[in-house]
C-alpha positions, 0 to 999 in steps of 0.5 A, a space after each residue: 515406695 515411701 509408703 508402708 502397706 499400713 499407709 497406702 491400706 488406710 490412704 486408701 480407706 480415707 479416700 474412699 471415705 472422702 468419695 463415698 460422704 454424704 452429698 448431693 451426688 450420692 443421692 442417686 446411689 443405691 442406699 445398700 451402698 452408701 456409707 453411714 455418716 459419722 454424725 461429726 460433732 464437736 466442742 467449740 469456742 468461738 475467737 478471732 482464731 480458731 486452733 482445730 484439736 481431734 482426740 479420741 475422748 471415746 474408745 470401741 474396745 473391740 473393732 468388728 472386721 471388715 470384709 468389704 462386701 458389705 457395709 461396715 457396722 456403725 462405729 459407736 464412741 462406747 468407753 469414755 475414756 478419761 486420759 485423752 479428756 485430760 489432754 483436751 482440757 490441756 488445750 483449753 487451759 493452753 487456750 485461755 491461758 494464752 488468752 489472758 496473756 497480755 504479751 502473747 498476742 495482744 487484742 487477738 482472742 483464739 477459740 478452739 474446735 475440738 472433734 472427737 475421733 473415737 480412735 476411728 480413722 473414718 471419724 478422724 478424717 471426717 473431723 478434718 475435713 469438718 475442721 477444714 471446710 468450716 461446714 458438717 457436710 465436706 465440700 472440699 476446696 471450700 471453707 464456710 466460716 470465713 470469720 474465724 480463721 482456722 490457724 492450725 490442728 492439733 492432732 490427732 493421737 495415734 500415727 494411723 489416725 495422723 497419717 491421713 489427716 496429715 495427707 489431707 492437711 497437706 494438701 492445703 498447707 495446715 500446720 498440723 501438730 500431734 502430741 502422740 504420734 510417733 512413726 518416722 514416716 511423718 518426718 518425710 516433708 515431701 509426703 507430709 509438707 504441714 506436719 509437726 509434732 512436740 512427741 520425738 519421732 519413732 527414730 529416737 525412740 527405737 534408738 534408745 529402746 535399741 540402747 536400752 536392750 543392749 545396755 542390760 545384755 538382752 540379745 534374743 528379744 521378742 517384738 511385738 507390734 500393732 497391725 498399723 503403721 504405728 506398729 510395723 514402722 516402729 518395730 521395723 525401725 527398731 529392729 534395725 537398731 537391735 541388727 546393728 548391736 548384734 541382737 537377735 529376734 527370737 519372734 516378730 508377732 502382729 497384733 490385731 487391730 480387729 479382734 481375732 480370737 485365734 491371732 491372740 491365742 496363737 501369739 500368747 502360744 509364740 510367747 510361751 514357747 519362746 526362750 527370750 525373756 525381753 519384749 517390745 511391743 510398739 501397740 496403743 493400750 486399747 489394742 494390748 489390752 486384750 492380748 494381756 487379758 489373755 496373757 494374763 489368764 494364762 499365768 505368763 510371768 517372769 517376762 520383762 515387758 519393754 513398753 513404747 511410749 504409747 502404752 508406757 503411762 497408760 492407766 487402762 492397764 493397770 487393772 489388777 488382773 494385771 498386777 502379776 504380769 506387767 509388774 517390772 515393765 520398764 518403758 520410755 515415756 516422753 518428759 514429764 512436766 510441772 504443769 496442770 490443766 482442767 474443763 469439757 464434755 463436762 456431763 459425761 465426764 461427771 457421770 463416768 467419774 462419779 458413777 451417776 446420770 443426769 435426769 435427762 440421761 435417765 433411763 432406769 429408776 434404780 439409778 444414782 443421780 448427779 447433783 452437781 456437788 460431788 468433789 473431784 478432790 474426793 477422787 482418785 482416778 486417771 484424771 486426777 492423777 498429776 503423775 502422768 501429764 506427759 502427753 498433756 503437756 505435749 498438747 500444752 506445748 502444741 498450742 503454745 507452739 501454734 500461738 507463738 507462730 501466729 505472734 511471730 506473724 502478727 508482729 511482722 512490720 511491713 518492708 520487713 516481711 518474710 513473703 515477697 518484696 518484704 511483704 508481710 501476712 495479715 492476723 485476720 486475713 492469713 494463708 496457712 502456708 504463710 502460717 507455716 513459714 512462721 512455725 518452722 522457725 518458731 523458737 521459745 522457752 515456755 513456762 516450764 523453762 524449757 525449749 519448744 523448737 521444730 528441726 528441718 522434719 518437724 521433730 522436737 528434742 528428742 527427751 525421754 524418762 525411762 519408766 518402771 512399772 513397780 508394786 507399792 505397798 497398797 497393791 497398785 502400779 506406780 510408774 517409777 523413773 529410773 533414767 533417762 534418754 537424751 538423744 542430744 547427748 554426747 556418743 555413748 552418754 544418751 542412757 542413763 538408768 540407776 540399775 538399783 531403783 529397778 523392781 524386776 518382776 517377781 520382786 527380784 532386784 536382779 536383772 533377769 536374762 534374755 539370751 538364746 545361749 549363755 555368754 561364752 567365758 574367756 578362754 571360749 569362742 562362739 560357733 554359731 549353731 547351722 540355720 539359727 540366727 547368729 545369737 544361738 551359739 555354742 562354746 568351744 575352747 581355744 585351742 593350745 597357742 589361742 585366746 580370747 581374753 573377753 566375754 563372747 569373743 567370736 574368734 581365738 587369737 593367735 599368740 605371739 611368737 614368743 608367747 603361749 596361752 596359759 591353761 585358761 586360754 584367756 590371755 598369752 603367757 610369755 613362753 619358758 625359755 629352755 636351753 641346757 645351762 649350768 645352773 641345770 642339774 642336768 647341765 651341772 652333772 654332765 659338766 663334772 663328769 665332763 671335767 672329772 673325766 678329762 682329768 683320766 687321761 691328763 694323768 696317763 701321760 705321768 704314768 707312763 713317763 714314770 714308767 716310761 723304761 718299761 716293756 709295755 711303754 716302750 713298746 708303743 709309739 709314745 709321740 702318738 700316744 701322748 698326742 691321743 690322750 691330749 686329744 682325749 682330755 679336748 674331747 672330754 671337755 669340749 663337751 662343755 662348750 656345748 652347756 651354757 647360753 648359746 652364742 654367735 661364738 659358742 655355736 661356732 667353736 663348739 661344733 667346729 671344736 668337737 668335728 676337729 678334736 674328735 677327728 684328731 683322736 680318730 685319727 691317732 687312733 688309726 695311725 697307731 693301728 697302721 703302725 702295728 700292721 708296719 711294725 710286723 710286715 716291715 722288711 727293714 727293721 730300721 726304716 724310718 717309715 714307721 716313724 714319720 707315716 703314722 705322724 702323717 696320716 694323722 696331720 693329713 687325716 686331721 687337715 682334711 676335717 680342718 678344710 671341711 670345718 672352715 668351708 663350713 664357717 665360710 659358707 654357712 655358719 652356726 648361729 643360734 635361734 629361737 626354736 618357737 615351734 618345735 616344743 608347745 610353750 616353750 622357747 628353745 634356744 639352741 644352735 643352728 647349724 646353718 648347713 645341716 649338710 656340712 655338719 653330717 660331712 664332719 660327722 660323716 668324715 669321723 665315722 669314715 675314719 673311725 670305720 677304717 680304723 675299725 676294719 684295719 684293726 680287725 684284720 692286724 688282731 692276729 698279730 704277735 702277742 707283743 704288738 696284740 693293741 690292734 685287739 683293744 684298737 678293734 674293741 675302742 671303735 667297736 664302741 666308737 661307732 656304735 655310740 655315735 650310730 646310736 646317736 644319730 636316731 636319738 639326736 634326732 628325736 629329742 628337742 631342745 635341751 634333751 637334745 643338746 645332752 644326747 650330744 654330750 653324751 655321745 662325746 663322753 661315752 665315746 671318749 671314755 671307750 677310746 680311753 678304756 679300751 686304749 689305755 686302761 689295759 696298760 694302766 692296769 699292768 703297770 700299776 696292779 699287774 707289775 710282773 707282766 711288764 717284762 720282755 719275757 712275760 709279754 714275749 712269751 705265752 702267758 698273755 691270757 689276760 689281753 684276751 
């Protein structure tokens, strides 16, 4: 249904009370069930126009509840209530003010009927249908007092009040406009076909509240709303609003219409154990007032109290017990304009205001009495309080709205007519729905220069001050403005507040917060807390590689490839780029002894030409000699292919370069040991066996690893790569070695060799003192395969630059045991031990020293 339970429960009340008026019919009833009349009486002046007014001049401060098995008590005006007599005297003051306009209007005279509703809804309907039917007892579809046409209604104050005196009016197409309603529900013209308004609609408001809570950070917020469609619309409206920017409600409470002491106490219980400091109450000021009575007694403080504009100028509660509490609230009110009225209930008033009676309202000796010459100038109080015309002027502006409509029509010229066949409406003798036309499309600027207009839904522009409730100097509140809300304005610039003109309760000038749980810093992502609403959160930090680079973030993003977040986990750092180059002590160190050692075996060869007649150079094949100590001098220094920034080039030559050399070295080496074994088995001393074979089983030994090297290259070769995963911050850059299966072929092929060189040394290590190389062949591979079997388990646990110094290292420790364990021993005898180099010493038995 269109209609909330609010506005079928009081439709339901105003039909019911329509039924049950005082007529004919209700004679045979049983007087026990008859409704009491509620004496409708009001303020009139007569004209050739009349404009209606309900405002409730008249206040119960406590409601007695209904049970409806009884009859109801009787509704008494009790309070007289001086801020709804100065909207009154606005529409009297509009009135003749209008009057007296020569242009507005002319020859035409507006009188005025004023009800009084004593903010009851029974009282409101039955001064509709009074105003309607012309008559004090109702006869519906009926109007008694045919001279004066009624024109419109202004009215009535509270939505709860509007809403079924709008359902009334509609029925007879009677414009209404109220200055103090606000429930969106009223914009429904299929509902409401006759109403306007000059306040904005709810809708607005609720926005800008929304706007307001999110504009100081307030995310857990309390609601509270009076228990009437005013109340549950408006706050249903602006949690809406609140959902839409991610607020959450920390509680929803009703405020009692009808006084109820445990209902009070227990939302007072709601506020006191609720963390939100930020709450909205959508309630008129007669319905708080004995909430924040208890609010009050109980000391709450240190509560920012976020006003609607019901309650947001009210001077009822700027009672001193309030001072404490409500300092600090900060509301929206409707604009404030530049004019001022005055006049009516006139005896009333003066005896309210001055605190005396009249003689003919005497009912006690000991009083004060009226003489008719007190100075309202001498007064400080609500009605004399130009600050706060707000609503005043939204009744100032009905009038004038209703007089410029009733203009419009009679200036109509006849043929150009808006009815049919270009007919137009007569001034003394109108429909009110031909009125209607007319104030749909009513426009104008009124005195105070500004735009009175209606949209398709009846609303005004939407305007509103942003009021503070501050503590002056005297002990008083004084309603401060601070900003503004302008629904018409561009996206993003409706609000506007000056933060420094606010005076939070307490006296702080700092906004105070209103959160279920602290703002997460960067760095941090909210983890909502299991079955708590998504504002209660907890903070965890953003894993290693994640951030979050603002405020409350809900997630931590993911850096980019080549990126890390840095130790805050707020923003993504470019990641270190390592590789091993040659500006790295590490990479400089293994470079000289890379190329200090390659000069070891470059130097060889010219000891052994130098002594080259010797025993012990002759007695060793010297072509493959010279061949492994070049191939020696590749190995040491291809290991410094292997420092430097990778390239397509170096990635390729320098795994293929190491596979080749160090196979060709492997290989000498094994020829050499097949060497010894045909030296000493060789049945002709002569044969040129042992010259060509060895030669030949290194080229072929060597070819052989060419072939694997160059399939390797032609199928899948190295290349080099970012390596982003395998070290946390860190981008290694390092070759791939495209087939990881041909590389351990290559690797493989070598150990293979060097295993064979190793077995076949062994075996010949028995051999004749002479030919005792096999000896320091058995202990050169010994080295060589326990090297690069060491190097296989520790290459492949390190990373990055590591990685690429487990290889280098791998090449120089085993190079250097091939050329100690070779080389060195002779080295040894020809320069320090010169007279162990004979042919008998090294036939003979004194030899010890190669053992």
């Amino acid at each position: 249904s269109e209609y909330g339970p609010s506005t079928l429960k009081m439709m339901l009340c105003a039909i019911l009370l329509l039924l049950l008026l005082p007529a004919p019919l209700c004679n045979t009833a049983r007087p026990s069930c008859k409704l009491q009349s509620l004496n409708t009486k009001g303020y009139i002046r007569d004209g050739d126009i009349v404009i209606g007014g309900i405002f409730p001049i008249h206040y119960n401060k406590i409601f007695p509840e209904t049970f409806f098995t009884e009859a109801p008590e009787a509704i008494y005006c009790e309070i007289f209530n001086f801020r709804p007599y100065r909207w009154l005297q606005a529409m009297v003051f509009a009135i003749e003010e209008i009057n007296q306009n020569p242009k507005l209007l002319p020859n035409i005279s507006l009188g005025f009927q004023i009800y009084d509703s004593c903010t009851a809804v029974g009282r409101a309907v039955e001064g509709t249908m009074w105003l309607v039917m012309g008559h004090k007892e109702p006869i519906p579809n009926y109007r008694c007092q045919l001279n004066s046409p009624l024109a419109a209604v202004i009215g009535g104050a509270g939505s709860c009040m509007s809403i079924p005196i709008a359902s009334i009016l509609g029925l007879y197409h009677y414009p209404q406009i109220s200055y103090f309603s606000t429930v969106p529900l009223l914009s429904n013209k299929k509902q409401f076909p006759s109403f306007f308004w000059t306040i904005p609609s709810d809708e607005f408001q609720s926005l800008g509240l929304a706007r307001l809570v999110t504009h100081f950070g307030w995310t857990w917020v309390g609601i509270l709303a009076e228990d009437n469609d005013y109340g549950l619309l408006g706050a249903q409206s602006i949690m809406e609003e609140l959902h839409k920017t991610g607020t959450c409600i920390a509680f929803h409470e009703t405020i009692p219409i009808n006084y109820s002491k445990e209902k009070i106490n227990n939302i007072v219980e709601v506020i006191k154990k609720s963390s939100a400091n930020a709450i909205v109450i959508f309630c008129f000021e007669y319905n708080l007032n004995i909430l924040m009575e208890e609010i009050s007694r109980q000391n709450i403080t240190n509560k920012v109290w976020i006003a609607s504009e019901a309650w947001c100028t009210s001077p009822n509660l700027l009672k001193k017990e309030f001072l404490k509490t409500l300092t600090g609230t900060i509301g929206f009110a409707i604009v404030h304009p530049s004019t001022s009225p005055n006049h009516l209930f006139v005896k009333e008033f003066w005896e309210v205001a001055f605190d005396c009676k009249w003689t003919n309202h005497i009912l006690e000796t000991k009083v004060k009495l009226c003489t008719g010459t007190e100075k309202l100038g001498n007064l400080t109080f609500t009605y004399t309080d130009v600050s706060g015309l707000r609503v005043t002027y939204n009744v100032y502006n009905a009038v004038y709205a209703v007089a410029h409509a009733l203009h419009d029509l009679y200036s109509c010229y006849f043929g150009e007519g808006p009815f049919e066949n270009g007919t137009c409406a007569s001034i003394q003798d109108f429909e009110p729905r031909q009125l209607l036309h007319y104030l749909k499309n009513m426009h104008f600027r009124n005195n105070a220069g500004e735009e009175v207009y209606f949209d398709v839904n009846g609303n005004p522009p939407a305007l509103y001050d942003i009021l503070n409730w501050q503590l002056v100097s005297d002990g008083s509140i004084k309603h401060v403005k601070i900003g503004s809300f302008d629904s018409s304005a561009p996206p993003g610039q409706e609000l506007s507040i000056n933060e420094n003109a606010i005076m939070w309760n307490g006296g702080h000038t700092a906004h105070p917060r209103s959160v279920c749980s602290e703002s997460c810093p960067p760095g941090y992502r909210k983890a909502a807390r299991p079955g708590q609403p998504i504002c209660c959160f907890d903070c965890i930090r953003c894993s290693e590689g994640e951030v979050a680079n603002y405020t409350d973030s809900s997630k931590c993003l993911m850096c980019p490839d080549d990126h890390w977040s840095n130790l805050e986990r707020d923003k993504c750092i470019p990641k270190t780029v390592e590789f091993l180059s040659y500006e790295d002590p590490m990479g400089v160190a293994l470079t000289a002894i890379a190329i200090i050692s390659s000069l070891l075996p470059a130097a060889i060869p010219c000891v052994f030409i130098k002594y080259r007649d010797t025993p012990v150079v002759k007695a060793n094949n010297r072509e493959l000699s010279y061949l492994l100590l070049l191939a020696l001098v590749l190995c040491f220094l291809c290991s410094v292919l292997l420092i430097g920034h990778p390239t397509v080039v170096t990635c390729m030559f320098r795994q293929i370069a190491f596979g080749i050399i160090f196979t060709l070295s492997v290989s000498c080496v094994l020829a050499k040991t097949i060497m010894v074994v045909i030296a000493f088995n060789a049945t002709k001393p002569n044969s040129n066996l042992k010259k060509w074979l060895p030669n030949t089983v290194a080229l072929v030994c060597t070819l052989i690893q060419v072939i694997i090297c160059t399939t390797w290259l032609c199928s899948s070769p190295p290349f080099p790569v970012q390596n982003m995963k395998s070290q946390i911050g860190t981008i290694i850059i390092e070759c791939n070695d495209g087939s990881t299966t041909t590389f351990w072929y290559v690797l493989g092929y070598m150990g293979l060799l060097a295993i064979v060189s190793f077995i076949v040394a062994f075996l010949a290590r028995n051999l004749p003192d002479s030919f005792n190389e096999a000896k320091f062949i058995t202990f050169s591979m010994l080295v060589f395969v326990s090297v690069w079997l060491a190097f296989i388990p520790a290459y492949l646990s390190t990373q990055g630059k590591y990685m690429v110094a487990v290889e280098i290292f791998a090449i120089l420790a085993s190079s250097a045991g091939l050329l100690g364990c070779i080389f060195f021993p002779k080295r040894y005898i020809i320069l320090l031990q010169p007279h162990m180099n004979t042919k008998e010493y090294l036939m003979g038995k004194a030899n010890k020293f190669f053992f």
